[in-house]
C-alpha positions in Angstrom: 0.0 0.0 0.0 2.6 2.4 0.7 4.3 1.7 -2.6 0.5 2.9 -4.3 0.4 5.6 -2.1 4.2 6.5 -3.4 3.2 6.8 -7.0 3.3 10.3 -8.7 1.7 10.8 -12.5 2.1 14.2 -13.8 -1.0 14.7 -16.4 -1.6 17.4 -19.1 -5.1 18.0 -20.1 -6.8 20.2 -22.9 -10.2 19.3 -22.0 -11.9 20.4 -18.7 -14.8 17.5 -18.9 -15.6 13.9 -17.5 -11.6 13.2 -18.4 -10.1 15.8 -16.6 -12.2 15.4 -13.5 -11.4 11.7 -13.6 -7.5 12.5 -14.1 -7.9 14.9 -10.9 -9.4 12.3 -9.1 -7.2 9.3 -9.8 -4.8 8.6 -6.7 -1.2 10.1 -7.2 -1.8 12.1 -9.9 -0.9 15.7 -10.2 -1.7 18.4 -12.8 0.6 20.3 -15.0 0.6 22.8 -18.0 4.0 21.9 -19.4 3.7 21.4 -22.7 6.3 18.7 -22.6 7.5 17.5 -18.8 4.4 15.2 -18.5 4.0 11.3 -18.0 0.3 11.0 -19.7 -1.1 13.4 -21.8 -4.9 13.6 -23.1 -4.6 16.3 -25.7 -6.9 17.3 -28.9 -5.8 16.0 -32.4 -4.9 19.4 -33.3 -2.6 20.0 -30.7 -1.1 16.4 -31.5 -0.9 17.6 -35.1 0.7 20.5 -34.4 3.4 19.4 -31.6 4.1 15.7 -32.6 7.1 16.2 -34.5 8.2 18.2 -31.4 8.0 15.6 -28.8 11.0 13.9 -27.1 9.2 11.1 -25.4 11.2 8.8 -22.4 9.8 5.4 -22.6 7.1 6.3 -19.4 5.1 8.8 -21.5 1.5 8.2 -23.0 -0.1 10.4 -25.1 -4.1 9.9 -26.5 -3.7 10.0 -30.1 -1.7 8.3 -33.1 -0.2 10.8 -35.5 -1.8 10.0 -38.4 -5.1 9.0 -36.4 -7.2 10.4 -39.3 -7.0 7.8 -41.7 -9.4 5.8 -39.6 -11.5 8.6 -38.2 -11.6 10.8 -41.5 -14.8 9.6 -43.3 -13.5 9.4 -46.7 -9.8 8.4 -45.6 -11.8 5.7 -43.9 -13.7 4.5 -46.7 -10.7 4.5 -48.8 -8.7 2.4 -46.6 -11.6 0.2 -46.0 -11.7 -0.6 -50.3 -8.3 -1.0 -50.4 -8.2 -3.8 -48.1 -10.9 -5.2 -49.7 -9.1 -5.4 -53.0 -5.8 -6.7 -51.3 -8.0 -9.5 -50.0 -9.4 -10.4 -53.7 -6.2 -10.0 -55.1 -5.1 -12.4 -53.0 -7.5 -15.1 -53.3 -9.0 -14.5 -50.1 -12.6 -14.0 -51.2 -14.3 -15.7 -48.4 -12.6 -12.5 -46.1 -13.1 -9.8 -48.5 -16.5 -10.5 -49.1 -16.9 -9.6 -44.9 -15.9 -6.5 -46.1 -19.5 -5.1 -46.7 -20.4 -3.1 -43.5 -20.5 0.4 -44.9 -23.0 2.0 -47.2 -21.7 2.6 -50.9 -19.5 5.4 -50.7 -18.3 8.2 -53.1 -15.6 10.8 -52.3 -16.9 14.3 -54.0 -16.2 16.2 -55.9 -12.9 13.7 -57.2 -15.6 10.6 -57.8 -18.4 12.8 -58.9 -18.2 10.9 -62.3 -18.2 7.8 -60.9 -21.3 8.9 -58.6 -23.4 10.4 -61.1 -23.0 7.1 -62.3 -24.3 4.7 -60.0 -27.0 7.7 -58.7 -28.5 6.9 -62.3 -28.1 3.2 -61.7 -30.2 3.1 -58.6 -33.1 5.8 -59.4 -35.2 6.3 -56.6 -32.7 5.4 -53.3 -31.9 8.0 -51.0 -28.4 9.4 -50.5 -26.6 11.6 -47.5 -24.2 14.0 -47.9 -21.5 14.7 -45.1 -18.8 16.9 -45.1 -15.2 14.8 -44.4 -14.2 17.3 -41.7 -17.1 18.1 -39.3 -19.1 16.3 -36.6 -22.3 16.4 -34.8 -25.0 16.3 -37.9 -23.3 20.0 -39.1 -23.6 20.2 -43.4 -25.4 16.9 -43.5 -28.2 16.9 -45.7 -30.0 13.7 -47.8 -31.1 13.6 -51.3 -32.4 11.5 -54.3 -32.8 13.9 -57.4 -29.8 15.7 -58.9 -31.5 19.0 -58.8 -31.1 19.0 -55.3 -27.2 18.3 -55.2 -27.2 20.6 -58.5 -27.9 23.8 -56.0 -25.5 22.3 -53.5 -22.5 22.4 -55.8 -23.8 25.7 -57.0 -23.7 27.3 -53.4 -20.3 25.3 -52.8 -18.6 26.6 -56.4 -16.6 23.2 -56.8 -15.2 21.5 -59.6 -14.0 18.2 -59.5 -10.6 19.0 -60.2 -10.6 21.8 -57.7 -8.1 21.5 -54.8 -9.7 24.4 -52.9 -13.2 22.2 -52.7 -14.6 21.2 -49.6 -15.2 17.4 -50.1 -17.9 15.9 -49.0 -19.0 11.7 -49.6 -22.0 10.7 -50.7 -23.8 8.0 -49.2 -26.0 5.5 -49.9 -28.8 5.8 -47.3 -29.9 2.8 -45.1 -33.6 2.8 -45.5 -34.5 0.0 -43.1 -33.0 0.6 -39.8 -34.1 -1.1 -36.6 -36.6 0.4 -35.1 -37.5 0.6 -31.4 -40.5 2.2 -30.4 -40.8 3.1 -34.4 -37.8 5.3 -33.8 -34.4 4.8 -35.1 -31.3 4.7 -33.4 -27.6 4.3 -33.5 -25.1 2.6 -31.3 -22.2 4.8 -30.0 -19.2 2.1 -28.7 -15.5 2.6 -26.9 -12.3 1.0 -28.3 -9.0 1.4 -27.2 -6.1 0.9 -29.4 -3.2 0.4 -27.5 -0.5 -0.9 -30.2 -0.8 -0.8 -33.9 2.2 -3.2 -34.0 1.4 -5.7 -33.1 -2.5 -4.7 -33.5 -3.9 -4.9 -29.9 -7.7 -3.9 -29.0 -9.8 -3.6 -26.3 -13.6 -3.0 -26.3 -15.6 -1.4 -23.6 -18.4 -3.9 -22.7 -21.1 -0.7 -22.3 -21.8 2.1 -24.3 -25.3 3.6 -25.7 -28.2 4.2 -28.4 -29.0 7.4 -29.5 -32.5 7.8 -30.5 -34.6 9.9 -32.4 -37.0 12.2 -30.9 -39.3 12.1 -33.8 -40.8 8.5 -35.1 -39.1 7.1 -38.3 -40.7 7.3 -41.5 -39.6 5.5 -44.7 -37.8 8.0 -47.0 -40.5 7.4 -49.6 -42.8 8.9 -47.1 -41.2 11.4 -45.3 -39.2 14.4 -46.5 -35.5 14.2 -47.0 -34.8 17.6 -45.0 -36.7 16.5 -41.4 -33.1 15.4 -40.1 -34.4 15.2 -36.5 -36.0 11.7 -38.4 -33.2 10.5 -39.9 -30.0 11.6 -38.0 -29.6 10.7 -34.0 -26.8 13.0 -33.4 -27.5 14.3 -29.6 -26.4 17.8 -31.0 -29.0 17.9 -33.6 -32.0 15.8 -31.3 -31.5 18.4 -28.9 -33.1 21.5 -31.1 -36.6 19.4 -30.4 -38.9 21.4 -28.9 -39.9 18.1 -26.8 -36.4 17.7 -25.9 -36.4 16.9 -22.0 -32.5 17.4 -20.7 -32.9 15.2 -17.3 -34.3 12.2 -20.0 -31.5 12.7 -22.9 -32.0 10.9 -25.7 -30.1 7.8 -24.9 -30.9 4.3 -23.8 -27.9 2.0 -22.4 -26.6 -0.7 -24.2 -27.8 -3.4 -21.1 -31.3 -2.2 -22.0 -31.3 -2.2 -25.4 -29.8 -5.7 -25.4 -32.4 -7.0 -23.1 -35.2 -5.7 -25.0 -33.5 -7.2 -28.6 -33.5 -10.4 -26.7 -36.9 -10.5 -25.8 -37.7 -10.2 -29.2 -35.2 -12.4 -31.1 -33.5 -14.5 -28.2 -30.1 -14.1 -27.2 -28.7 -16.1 -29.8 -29.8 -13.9 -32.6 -28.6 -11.0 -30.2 -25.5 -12.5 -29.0 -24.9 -12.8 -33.0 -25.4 -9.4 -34.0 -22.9 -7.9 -31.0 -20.1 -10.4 -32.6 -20.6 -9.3 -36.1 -20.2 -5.9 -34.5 -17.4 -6.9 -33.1 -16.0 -8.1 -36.4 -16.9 -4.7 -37.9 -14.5 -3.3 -35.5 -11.7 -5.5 -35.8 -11.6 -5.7 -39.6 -11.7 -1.5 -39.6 -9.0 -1.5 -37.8 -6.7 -4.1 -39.5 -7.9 -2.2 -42.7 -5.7 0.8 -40.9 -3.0 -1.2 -39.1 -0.4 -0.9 -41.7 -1.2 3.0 -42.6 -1.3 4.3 -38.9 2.1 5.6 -37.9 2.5 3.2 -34.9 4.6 4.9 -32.1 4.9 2.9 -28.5 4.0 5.7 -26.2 0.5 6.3 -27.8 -3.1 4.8 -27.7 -6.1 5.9 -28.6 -9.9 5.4 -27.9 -12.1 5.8 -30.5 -16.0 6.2 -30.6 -17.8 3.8 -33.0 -20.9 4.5 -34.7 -22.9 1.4 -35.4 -26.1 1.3 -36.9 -28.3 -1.7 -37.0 -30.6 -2.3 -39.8 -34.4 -4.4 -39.7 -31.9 -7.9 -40.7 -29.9 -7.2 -37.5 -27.0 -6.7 -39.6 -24.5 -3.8 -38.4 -23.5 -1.0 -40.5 -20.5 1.0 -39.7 -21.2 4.8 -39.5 -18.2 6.4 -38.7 -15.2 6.3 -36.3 -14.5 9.2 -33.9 -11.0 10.2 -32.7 -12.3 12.4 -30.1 -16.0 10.8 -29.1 -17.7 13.0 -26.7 -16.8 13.2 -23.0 -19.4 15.5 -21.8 -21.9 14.1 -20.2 -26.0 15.2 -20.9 -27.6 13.0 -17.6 -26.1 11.4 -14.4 -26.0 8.1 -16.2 -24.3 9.8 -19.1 -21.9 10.9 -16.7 -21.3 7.6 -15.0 -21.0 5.7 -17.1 -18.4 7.6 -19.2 -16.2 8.3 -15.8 -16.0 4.4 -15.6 -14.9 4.3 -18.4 -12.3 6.9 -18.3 -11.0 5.4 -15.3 -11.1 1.6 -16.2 -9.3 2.9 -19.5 -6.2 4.3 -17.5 -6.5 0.9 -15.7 -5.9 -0.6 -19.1 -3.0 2.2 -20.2 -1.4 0.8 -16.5 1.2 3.9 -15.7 1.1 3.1 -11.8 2.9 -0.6 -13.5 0.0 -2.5 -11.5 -0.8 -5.1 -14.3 1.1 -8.7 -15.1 0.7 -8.1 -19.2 -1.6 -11.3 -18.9 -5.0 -9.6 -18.4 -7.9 -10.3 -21.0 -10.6 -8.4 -18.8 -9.7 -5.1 -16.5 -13.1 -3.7 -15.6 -15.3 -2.9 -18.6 -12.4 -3.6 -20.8 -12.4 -6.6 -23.0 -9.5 -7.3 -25.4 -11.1 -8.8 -28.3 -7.5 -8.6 -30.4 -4.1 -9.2 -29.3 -2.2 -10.1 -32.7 -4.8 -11.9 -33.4 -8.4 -12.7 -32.1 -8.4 -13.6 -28.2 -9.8 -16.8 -27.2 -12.7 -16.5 -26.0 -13.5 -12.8 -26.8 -16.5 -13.7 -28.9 -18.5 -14.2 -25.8 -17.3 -10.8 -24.2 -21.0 -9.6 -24.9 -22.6 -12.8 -23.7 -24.5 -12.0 -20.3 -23.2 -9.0 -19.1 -26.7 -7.5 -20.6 -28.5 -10.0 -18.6 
């Protein structure tokens, strides 16, 4: 005990949320603003941007991001990466594999692939489409469409050309038309992974997380109109605008609920299913990325996964976030997200506490340690129950 008591972390911290009240709290760690005499630092991806290449880290120092983080949290950097392992794995005669690789909506990078596009938009007359800028978050410049006319005034307003430079891209997505439903309103799944080596590739998944639901009930896209986005988009910064919106309620449900009420419809097989394809989803995003991520042994990095979950209870991979959300909207929000904070910094280990041979520390399940962990297919099973 007096060796725990003896331990001194110095900490950095840009945010002043859930993490930095969990940091202040942790036993034997102490605040600092040096920007470079600090054992752990949880910094924002521009600062890590802009003071990377500056860094001198001893062995003992942990910092929150990877360098090049944004080819997996990018959207179109994502989808890129995402194709190209999907050719490797044909190229290779590894069908079987590469046809797993079909958990994201069909994807074009604008204006470079408007050609290509225009061409598939003509192909599939009728289907919906959403259009999301690469570089912003919480619903801002998403809008959906399914006649030119209506993109036609968007590139109008946005004066691109396809071989502009100066353009702000944007992808274009096909839309998921038949999500699950609960309480005829649709959802997405926000989940925690933490990266902790890109070489080897080791992952950990947080075994709680959330669905964020819509205020307003779902309507097909052939019914409703394409600019209600309250309908079609669950982003919490959007759902709060409602007029209905209640702040003590939120708009989230946690994942133990939601599991339990999927199981009393389709059993826990069916259930226990769907959470290991999501699983795969993960995994296979991230080996997608393992070779292009700049690996570096003092960082890790936990990412926010956006999961949505269509009427076949097959999972659709939304989006990867670099820098999820740490404020918390309700108590719950909060608690759950400074238990996870803090069972996170169990996994990073700076107080040295930890043999190396743990496959569980708190919420934290690996699920990938050069390969799949035995065993880690069942990390969902029961906890829900």
């Amino acid at each position: 005990m007096a060796e725990e008591d003896a331990v001194r972390i110095v900490f950095r911290c840009n945010f002043r949320n859930t993490i930095h009240e969990v940091l202040r709290q942790r036993p034997g760690w102490v605040e600092t603003d040096d920007e470079f005499d600090w054992d752990f630092t949880w910094a924002d991806v521009h600062w890590v941007r802009e003071m990377f290449s500056e860094l001198q880290m001893d062995d003992g120092q942990r910092l929150n991001h990877f360098p090049n983080h944004y080819e997996l949290t990018r959207k179109d950097l994502l989808v890129k990466n995402l194709k190209r392992m999907r050719r490797q794995l044909q190229r290779s005669d590894a069908h079987s594999e590469a046809a797993k690789y079909d958990f994201w909506a069909e994807t074009f990078v604008l204006p470079g692939e408007y050609a290509l596009f225009l061409e598939q938009f003509k192909r599939t007359r009728g289907a919906h489409w959403i259009m999301k800028p690469i570089g912003k978050a919480q619903g801002k410049g998403i809008f959906l469409f399914n006649k030119l006319s209506e993109i036609s005034e968007w590139r109008k307003d946005h004066t691109w050309k396809a071989d502009s430079p100066q353009a702000e891209a944007y992808i274009a997505q096909r839309y998921i038309e038949n999500p699950y439903l609960v309480g005829n309103k649709k959802f997405d799944l926000r989940l925690y992974v933490l990266v902790t080596s890109y070489s080897p590739l080791i992952v950990w998944q947080y075994n709680a997380g959330f669905a964020r639901f819509s205020f307003q009930r779902y309507e097909s896209t052939a019914e409703s109109t394409s600019d209600n986005l309250a309908m079609h988009l669950t982003n919490v910064a959007i759902q709060k605008k409602a007029d209905d919106y209640d702040k003590k309620v939120g708009c989230k449900w946690d994942l133990r609920s939601l599991k339990l009420y999927m199981i009393g419809r389709h059993g826990v097989e069916a259930v226990d299913e769907l959470f290991y394809d999501i699983q795969c989803v993960i995994t296979r995003s991230l080996l997608a990325v393992q070779k292009t991520i700049m690996h570096d042994r003092h960082c890790f990095e936990m990412y926010g996964y956006d999961i949505l979950i269509d009427s076949d209870l097959k999972p659709w991979l939304l989006e990867v976030n670099a820098s999820p959300s740490l404020s918390a909207d309700t108590r719950s929000d909060h608690n759950l997200k400074a238990r996870l904070l803090s069972e996170m910094l169990d996994v990073i280990d700076l107080e040295g506490r930890l043999t190396g041979e743990e496959t569980k520390i708190g919420g934290w399940h690996l699920i990938w340690a050069n390969g799949p962990v035995e065993g880690s297919s069942s990390s969902y099973t029961g906890y829900s129950t």
